[in-house]
C-alpha positions as a Markdown table, in Angstrom:
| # | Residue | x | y | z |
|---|---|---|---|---|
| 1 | Unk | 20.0 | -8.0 | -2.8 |
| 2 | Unk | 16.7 | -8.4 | -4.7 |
| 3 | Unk | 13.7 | -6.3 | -4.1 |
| 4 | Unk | 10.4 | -7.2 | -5.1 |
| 5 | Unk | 7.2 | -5.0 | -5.0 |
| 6 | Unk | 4.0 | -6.1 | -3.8 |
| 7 | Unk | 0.5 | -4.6 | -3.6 |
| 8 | Unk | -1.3 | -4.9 | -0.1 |
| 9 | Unk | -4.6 | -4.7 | 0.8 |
| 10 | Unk | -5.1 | -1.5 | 3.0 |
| 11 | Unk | -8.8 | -0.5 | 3.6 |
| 12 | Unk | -10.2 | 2.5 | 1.8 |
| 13 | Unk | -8.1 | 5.0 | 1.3 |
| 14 | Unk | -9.5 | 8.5 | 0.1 |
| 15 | Unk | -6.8 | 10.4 | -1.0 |
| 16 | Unk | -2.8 | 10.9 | -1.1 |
| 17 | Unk | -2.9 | 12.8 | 2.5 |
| 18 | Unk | -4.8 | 9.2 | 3.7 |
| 19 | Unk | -2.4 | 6.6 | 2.1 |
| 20 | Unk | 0.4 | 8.7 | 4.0 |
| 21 | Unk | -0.7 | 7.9 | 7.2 |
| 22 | Unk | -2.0 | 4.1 | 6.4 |
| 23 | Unk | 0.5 | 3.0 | 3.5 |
| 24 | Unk | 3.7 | 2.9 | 5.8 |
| 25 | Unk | 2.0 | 1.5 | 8.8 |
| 26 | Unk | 0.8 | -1.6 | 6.3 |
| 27 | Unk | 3.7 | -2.5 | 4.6 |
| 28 | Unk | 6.0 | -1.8 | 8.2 |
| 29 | Unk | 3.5 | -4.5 | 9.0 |
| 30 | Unk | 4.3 | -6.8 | 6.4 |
| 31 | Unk | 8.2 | -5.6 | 6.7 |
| 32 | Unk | 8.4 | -4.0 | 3.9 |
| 33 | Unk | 8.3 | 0.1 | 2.8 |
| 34 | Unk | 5.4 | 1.9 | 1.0 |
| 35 | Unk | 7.2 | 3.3 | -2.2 |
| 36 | Unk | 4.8 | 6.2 | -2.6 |
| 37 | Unk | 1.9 | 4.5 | -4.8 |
| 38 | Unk | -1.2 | 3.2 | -4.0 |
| 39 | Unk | -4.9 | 2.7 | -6.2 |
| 40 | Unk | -7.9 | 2.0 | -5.5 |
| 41 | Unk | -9.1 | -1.0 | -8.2 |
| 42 | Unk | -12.3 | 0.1 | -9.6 |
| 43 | Unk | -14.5 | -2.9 | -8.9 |
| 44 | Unk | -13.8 | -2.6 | -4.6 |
| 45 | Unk | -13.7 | 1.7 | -4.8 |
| 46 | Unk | -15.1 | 2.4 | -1.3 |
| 47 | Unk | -14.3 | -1.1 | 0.0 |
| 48 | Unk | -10.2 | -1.9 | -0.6 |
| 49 | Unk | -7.3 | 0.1 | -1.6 |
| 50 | Unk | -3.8 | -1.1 | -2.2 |
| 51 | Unk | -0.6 | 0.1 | -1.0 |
| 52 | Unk | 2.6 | -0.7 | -2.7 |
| 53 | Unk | 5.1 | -2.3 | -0.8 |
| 54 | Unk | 8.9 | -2.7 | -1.3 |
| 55 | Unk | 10.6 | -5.5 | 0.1 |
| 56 | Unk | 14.4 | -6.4 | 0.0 |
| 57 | Unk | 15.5 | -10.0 | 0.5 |
């Protein structure tokens, strides 16, 4: 089984207490898992945050 990780765009998210309750509703979406990470990129901070996403094929 091979798992790949992807970022996805999420929205701004503010801090670790906000990805927990976005991050796992995005990737779900995507059918994949959140593994725990996410970052902001500096030039969309305010804008777009990522979520990392696992996903198992």
């Amino acid at each position: 089984m091979a798992k790949y990780r992807v970022n996805i765009p999420a929205g701004p998210i503010w801090n670790q207490e906000d990805a927990k309750l976005k991050c796992p509703i995005v990737c779900a979406s995507y059918g994949g898992e959140w593994t725990g990470r996410w970052h902001t990129p500096q030039e969309t901070w305010g804008k777009m945050s990522v979520c990392e996403c696992r996903f198992r094929f």
